[in-house]
N, C-alpha and C positions, 0 to 999 in steps of 0.2 A: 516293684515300683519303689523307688527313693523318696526323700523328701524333693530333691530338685524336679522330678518330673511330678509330681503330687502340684507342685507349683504352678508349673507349666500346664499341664493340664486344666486350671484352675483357671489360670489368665487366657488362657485361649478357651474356654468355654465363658470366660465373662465379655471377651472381645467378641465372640459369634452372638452372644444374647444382646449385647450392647453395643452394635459399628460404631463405630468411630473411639472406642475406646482406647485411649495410648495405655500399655499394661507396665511400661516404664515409669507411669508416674503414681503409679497407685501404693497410698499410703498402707500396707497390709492390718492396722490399728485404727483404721477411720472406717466405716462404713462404706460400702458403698456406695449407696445414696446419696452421699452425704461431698460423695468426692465426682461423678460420673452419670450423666443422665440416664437414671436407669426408672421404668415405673415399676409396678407391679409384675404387669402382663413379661415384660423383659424378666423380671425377678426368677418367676415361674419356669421361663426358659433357661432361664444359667441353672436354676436346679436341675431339669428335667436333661440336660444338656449333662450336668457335672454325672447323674448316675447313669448313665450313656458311657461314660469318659471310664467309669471308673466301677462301672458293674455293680453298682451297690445302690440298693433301693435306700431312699432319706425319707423317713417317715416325715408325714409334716406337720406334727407336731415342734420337729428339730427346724423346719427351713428358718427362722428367725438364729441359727446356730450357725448359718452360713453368710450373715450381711457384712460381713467382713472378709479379708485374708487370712488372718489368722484366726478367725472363728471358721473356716472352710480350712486350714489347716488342723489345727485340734478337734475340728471332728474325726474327719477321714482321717487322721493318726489313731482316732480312737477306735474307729471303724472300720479300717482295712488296713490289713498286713502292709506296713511299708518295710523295705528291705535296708540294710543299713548304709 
């Protein structure tokens, strides 16, 4: 897996946890929270969804590691092999 599908993967597991998401306007440096009606329960889902996606269990200690784009990039970059 590359960065581009790490991405992809990313936004279409935050679109399935959050409908109505547009993943074209998501700031990947904003929360998102902050940007996309997401509550908890949804939260929970884009995790449980992303290590589905991506075969890698997220301890939840880390889930506050993922409330962004690029905190869900610099993880999984840290935690699974991406290909160059």
């Amino acid at each position: 897996m590359n960065k581009e599908e790490l991405v992809r993967s990313i936004l279409t597991a935050l679109a399935e946890a959050a409908p109505g998401t547009d993943a074209d306007t998501i700031d990947p440096a904003i929360s998102f929270r902050d940007q996309i009606e997401i509550d908890s329960i949804d939260f929970l889902n884009f995790v449980l969804l992303l290590e589905k996606k991506l075969n890698l269990k997220v301890p939840e200690i880390d889930y506050p590691k993922l409330s962004s784009l690029d905190g869900c990039i610099s993880f999984f970059e840290t935690h699974h092999k991406l290909a160059d």
